[in-house]
PAZAPA-4460 file (N, C-alpha, C; in steps of 0.05 Angstrom, whole numbers, plus 32768, in hexadecimal, padded with zeros to 4 digits):
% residues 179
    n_x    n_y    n_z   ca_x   ca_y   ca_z    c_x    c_y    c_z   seq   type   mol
   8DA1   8675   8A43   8D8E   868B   8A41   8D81   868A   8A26     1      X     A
   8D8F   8680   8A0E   8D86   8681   89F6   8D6A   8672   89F8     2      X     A
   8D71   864F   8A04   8D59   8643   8A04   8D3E   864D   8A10     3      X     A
   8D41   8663   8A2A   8D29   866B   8A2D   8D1F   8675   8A1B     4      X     A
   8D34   8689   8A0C   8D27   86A4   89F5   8D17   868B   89DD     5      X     A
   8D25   8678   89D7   8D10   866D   89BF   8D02   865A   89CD     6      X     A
   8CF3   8650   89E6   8CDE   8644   89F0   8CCB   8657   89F0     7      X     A
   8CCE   8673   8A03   8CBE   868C   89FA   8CBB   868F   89E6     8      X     A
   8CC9   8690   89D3   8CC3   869C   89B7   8CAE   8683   89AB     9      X     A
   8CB1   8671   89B2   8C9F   8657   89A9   8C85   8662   89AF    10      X     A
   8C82   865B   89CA   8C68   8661   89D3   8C59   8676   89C7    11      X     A
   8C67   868B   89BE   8C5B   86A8   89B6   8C51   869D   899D    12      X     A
   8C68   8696   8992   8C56   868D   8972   8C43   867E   896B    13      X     A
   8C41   8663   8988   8C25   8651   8985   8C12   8661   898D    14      X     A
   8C14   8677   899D   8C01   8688   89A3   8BF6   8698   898B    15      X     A
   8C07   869E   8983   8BFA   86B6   896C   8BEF   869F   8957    16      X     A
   8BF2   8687   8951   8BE4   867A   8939   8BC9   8669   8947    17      X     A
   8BCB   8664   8964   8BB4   8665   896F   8BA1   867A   8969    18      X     A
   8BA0   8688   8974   8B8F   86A6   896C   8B86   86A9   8957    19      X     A
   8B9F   86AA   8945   8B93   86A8   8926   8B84   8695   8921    20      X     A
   8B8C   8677   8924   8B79   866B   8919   8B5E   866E   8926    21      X     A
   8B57   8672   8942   8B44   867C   894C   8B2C   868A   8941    22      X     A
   8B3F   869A   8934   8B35   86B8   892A   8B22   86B2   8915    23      X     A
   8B3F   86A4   8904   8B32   869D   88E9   8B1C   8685   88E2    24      X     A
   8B13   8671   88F0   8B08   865F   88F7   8AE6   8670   8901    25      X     A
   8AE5   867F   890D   8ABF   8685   891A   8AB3   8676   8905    26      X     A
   8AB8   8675   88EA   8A9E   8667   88D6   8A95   8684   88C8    27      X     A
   8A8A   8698   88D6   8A70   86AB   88D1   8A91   86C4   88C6    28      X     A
   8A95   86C2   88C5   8AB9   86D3   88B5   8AB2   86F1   88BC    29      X     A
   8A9F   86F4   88CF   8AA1   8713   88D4   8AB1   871D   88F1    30      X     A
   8AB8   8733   88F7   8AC7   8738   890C   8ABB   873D   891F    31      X     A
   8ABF   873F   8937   8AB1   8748   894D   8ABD   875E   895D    32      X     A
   8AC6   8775   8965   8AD1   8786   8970   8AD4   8787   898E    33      X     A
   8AB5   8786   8995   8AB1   8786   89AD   8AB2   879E   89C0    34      X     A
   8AB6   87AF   89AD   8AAF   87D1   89AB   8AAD   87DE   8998    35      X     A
   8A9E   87F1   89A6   8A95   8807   898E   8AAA   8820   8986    36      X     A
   8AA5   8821   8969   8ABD   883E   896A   8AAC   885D   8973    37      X     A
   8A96   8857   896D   8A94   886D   897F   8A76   887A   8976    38      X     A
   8A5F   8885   8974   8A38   8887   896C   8A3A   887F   8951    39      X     A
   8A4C   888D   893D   8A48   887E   8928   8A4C   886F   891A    40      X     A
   8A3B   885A   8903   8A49   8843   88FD   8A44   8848   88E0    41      X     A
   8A4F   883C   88D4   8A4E   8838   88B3   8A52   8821   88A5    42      X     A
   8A43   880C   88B0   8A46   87F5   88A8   8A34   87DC   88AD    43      X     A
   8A29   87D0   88AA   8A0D   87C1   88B8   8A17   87BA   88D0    44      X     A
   8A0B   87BB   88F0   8A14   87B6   8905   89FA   879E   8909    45      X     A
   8A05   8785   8916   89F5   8769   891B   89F6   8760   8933    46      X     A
   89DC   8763   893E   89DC   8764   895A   89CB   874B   8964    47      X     A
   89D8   8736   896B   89D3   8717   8969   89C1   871C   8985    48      X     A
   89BB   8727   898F   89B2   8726   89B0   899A   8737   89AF    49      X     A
   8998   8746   899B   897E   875D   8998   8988   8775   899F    50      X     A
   896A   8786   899C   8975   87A0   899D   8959   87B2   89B1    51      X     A
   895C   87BC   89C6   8946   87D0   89C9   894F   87EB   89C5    52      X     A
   893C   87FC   89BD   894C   8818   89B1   893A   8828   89BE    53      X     A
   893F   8839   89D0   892D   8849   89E1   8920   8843   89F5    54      X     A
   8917   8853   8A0C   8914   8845   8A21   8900   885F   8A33    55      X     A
   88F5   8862   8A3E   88EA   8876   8A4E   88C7   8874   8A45    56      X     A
   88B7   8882   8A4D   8899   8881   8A47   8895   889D   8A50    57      X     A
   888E   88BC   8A42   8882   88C9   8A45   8868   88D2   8A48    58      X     A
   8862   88DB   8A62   8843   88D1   8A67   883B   88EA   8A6B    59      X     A
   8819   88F4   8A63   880C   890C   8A5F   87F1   8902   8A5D    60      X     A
   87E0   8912   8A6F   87CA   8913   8A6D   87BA   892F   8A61    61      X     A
   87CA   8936   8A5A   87B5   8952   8A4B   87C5   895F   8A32    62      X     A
   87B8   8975   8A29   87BE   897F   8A09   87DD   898E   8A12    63      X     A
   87EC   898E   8A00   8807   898F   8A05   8819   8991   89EC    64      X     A
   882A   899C   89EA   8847   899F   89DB   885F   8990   89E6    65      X     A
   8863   897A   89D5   886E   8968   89DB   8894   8978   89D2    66      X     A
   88A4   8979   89E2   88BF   897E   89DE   88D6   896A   89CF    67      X     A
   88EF   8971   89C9   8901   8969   89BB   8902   8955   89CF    68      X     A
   8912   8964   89E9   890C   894F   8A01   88FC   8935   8A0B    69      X     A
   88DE   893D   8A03   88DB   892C   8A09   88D1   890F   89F9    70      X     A
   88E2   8914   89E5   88DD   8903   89CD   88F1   88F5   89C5    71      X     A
   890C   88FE   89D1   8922   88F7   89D6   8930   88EC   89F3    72      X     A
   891F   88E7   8A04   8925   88DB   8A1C   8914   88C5   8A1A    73      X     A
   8904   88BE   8A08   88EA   88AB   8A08   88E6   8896   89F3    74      X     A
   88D9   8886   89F6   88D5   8874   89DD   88B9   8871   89D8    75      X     A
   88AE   8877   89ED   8889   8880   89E7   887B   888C   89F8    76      X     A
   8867   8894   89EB   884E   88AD   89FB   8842   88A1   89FA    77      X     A
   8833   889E   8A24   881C   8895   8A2C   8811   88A6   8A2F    78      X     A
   87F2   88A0   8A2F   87E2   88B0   8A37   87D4   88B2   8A4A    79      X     A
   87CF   88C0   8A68   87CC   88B0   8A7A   87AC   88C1   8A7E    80      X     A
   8798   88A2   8A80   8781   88AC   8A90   877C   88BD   8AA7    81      X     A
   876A   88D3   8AA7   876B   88DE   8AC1   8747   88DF   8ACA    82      X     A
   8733   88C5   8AC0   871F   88C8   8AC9   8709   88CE   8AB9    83      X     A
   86EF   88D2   8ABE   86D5   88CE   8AAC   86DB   88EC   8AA5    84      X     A
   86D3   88ED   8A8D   86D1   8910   8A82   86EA   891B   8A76    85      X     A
   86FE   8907   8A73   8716   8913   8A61   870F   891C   8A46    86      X     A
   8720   8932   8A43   8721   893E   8A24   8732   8933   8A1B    87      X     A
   8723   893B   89F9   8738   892F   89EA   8755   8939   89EE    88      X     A
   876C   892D   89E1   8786   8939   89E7   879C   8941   89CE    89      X     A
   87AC   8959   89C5   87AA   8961   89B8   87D0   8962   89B9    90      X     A
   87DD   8953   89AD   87FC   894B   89B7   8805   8966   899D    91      X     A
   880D   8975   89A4   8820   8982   898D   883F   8979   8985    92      X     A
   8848   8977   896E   886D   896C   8970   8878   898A   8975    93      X     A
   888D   8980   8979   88A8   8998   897F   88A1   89A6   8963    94      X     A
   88AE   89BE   8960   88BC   89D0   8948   88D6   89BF   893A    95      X     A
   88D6   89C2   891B   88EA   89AF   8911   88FD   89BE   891F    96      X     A
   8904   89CF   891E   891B   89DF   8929   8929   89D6   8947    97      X     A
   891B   89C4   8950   8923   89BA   896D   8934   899D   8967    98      X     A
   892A   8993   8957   892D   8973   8950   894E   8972   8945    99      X     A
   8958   8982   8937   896E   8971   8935   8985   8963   8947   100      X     A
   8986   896B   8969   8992   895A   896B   8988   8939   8973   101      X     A
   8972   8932   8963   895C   891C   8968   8965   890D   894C   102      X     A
   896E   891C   892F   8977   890B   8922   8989   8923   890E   103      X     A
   8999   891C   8919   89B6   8928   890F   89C0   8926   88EE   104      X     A
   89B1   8918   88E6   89B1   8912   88C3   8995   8912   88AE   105      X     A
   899B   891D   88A0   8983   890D   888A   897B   88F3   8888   106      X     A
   8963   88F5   888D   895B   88D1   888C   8956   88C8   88AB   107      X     A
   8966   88D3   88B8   895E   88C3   88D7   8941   88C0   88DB   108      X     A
   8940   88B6   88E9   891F   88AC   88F5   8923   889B   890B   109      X     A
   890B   88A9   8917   8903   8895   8939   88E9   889B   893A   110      X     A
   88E9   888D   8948   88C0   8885   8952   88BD   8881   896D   111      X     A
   88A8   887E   8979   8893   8883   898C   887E   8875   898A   112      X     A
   8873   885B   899B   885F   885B   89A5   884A   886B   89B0   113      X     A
   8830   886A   89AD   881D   888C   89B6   8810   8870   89BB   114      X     A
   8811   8871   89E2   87F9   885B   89F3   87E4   8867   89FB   115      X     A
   87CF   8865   89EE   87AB   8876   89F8   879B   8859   89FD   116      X     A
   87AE   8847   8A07   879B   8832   8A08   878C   883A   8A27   117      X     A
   8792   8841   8A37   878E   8849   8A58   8771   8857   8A56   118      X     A
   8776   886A   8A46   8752   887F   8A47   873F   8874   8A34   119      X     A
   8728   887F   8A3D   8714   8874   8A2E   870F   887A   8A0B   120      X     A
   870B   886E   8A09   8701   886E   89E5   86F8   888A   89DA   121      X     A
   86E7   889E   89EC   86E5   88B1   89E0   86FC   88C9   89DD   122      X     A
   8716   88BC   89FD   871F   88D5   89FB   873D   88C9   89DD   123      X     A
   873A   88D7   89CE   8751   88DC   89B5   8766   88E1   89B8   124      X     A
   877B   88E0   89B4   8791   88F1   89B3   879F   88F5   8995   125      X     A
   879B   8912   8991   87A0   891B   8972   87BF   8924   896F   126      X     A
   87D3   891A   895C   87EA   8924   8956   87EE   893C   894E   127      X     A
   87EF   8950   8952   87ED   896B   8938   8812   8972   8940   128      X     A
   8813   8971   891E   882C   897D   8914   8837   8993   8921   129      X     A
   8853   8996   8922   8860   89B2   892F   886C   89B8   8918   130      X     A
   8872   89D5   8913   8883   89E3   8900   8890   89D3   88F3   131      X     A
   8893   89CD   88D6   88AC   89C4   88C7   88A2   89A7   88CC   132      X     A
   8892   899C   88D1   8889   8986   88D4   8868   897F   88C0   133      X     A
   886D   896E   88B9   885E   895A   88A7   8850   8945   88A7   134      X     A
   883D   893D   88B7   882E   8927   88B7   881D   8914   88A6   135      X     A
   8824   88FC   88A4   880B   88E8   8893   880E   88D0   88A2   136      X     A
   87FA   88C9   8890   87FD   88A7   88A3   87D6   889E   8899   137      X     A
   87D4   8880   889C   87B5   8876   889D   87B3   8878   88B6   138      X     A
   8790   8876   88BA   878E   8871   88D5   8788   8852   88D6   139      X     A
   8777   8847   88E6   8781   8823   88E6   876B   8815   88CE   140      X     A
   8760   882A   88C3   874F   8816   88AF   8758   881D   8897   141      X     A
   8776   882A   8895   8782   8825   8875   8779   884B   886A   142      X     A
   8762   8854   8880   874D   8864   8863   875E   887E   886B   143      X     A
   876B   8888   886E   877E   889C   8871   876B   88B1   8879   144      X     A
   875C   88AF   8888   874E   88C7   889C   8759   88C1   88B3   145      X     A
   875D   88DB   88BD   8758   88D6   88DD   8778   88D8   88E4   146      X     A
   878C   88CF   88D8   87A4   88CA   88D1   87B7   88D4   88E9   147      X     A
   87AB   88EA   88F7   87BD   88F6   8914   87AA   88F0   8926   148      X     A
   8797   88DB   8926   8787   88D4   8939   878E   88C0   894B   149      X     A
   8788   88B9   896A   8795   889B   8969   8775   889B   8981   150      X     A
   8764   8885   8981   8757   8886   8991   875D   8875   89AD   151      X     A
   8748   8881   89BB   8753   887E   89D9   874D   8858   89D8   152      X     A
   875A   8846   89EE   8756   882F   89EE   8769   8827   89D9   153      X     A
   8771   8836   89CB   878B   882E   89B4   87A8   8833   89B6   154      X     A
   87B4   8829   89A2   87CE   8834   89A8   87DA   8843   898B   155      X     A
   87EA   8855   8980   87F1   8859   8968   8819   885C   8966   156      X     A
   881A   8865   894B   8837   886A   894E   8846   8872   8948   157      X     A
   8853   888B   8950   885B   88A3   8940   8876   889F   893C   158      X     A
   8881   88A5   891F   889C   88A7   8913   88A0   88BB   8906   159      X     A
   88BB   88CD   890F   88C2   88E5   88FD   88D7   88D8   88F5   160      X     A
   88DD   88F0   88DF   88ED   88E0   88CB   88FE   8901   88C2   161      X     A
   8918   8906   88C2   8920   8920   88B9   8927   891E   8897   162      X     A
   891B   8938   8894   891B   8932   8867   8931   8944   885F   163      X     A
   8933   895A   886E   8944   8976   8866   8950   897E   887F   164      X     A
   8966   8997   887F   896A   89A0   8892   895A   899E   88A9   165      X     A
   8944   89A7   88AD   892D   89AC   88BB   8912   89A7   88B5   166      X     A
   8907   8999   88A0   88F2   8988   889A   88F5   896A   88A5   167      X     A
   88DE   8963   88AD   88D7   894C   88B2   88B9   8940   88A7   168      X     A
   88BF   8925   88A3   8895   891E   88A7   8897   890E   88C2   169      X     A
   8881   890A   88C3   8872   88FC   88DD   885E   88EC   88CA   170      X     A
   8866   88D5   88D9   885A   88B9   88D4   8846   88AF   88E8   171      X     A
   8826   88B3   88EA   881B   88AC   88FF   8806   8895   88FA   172      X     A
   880B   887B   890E   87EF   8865   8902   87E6   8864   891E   173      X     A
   87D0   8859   8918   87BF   8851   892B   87BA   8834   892D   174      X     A
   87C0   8824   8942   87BA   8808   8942   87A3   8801   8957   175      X     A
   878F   87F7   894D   8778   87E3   895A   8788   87CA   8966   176      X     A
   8775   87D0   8987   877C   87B3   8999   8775   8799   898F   177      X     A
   8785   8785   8986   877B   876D   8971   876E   875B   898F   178      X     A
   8770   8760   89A2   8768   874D   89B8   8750   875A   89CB   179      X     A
***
């Protein structure tokens, strides 16, 4: 019986210096887990495969107050044509007071695509600030007019950013179709 106990016990120990050397050997000396401990991290996380962060498209064709909701189920606002004679469109943000559970710390930030490529050129869609909110940004020729403007046939791109308890700015550009 003894000889089984130290054949087992062999095997166990080529096992465990397998592993190790395994371990210790990747080259790149960082660990891999292979799970998460749990939303937050504190440490550079390296994501060899990529990353998409957001997912959904909130779509609106008219002047509107855009929600916590729906800014947080989404990764961008289309704008959807509805035909000759559209008005311009007039997106309001949430109240800062809605947003924090959108970024739970100082410093967070997320963004939004704003798609007006669909309607025609005249119709606009203008960002205007909500409570506790702060906007700047150029528009696409650098000259800082227009700055909550995004014209139709375009696309722009809005980023809030939390500064204080309940302050934020809003980051809005406007990008020209290069094609």
């Amino acid at each position: 019986m003894k000889t089984i106990e130290k054949i087992v016990t062999g095997i166990l120990v080529i096992g465990l210096v397998v592993i190790g050397v395994l371990y210790f050997s990747k080259g790149d000396n960082q660990v891999s887990v292979g799970a998460t401990p749990g939303s937050d991290f504190y440490d550079s996380v390296f994501l060899r495969g990529g990353a998409t962060v957001g997912s959904g498209c909130f779509a609106t064709s008219t002047t509107g107050t855009l929600t916590a909701q729906n800014l947080g189920k989404n990764s961008c606002i289309r704008i959807a044509a509805t035909g000759a004679g559209q008005g311009v469109i007039s997106l309001t943000l949430p109240a800062s007071t809605t947003l924090p559970s959108l970024f739970p710390d100082v410093g967070g930030c997320r963004s939004w695509i704003v798609d007006n490529s669909d309607v025609a050129a005249a119709t606009t869609t203008t960002i205007v600030k909500g409570t506790g909110i702060d906007l700047v940004g150029l528009d696409a020729t650098g000259a800082g007019t227009g700055a909550d403007v995004i014209d139709g046939l375009e696309f722009g791109r809005l980023e809030l950013c939390r500064q204080t308890d309940n302050d934020y700015v809003g980051f809005v550009q406007e990008y020209i179709a290069a094609d």
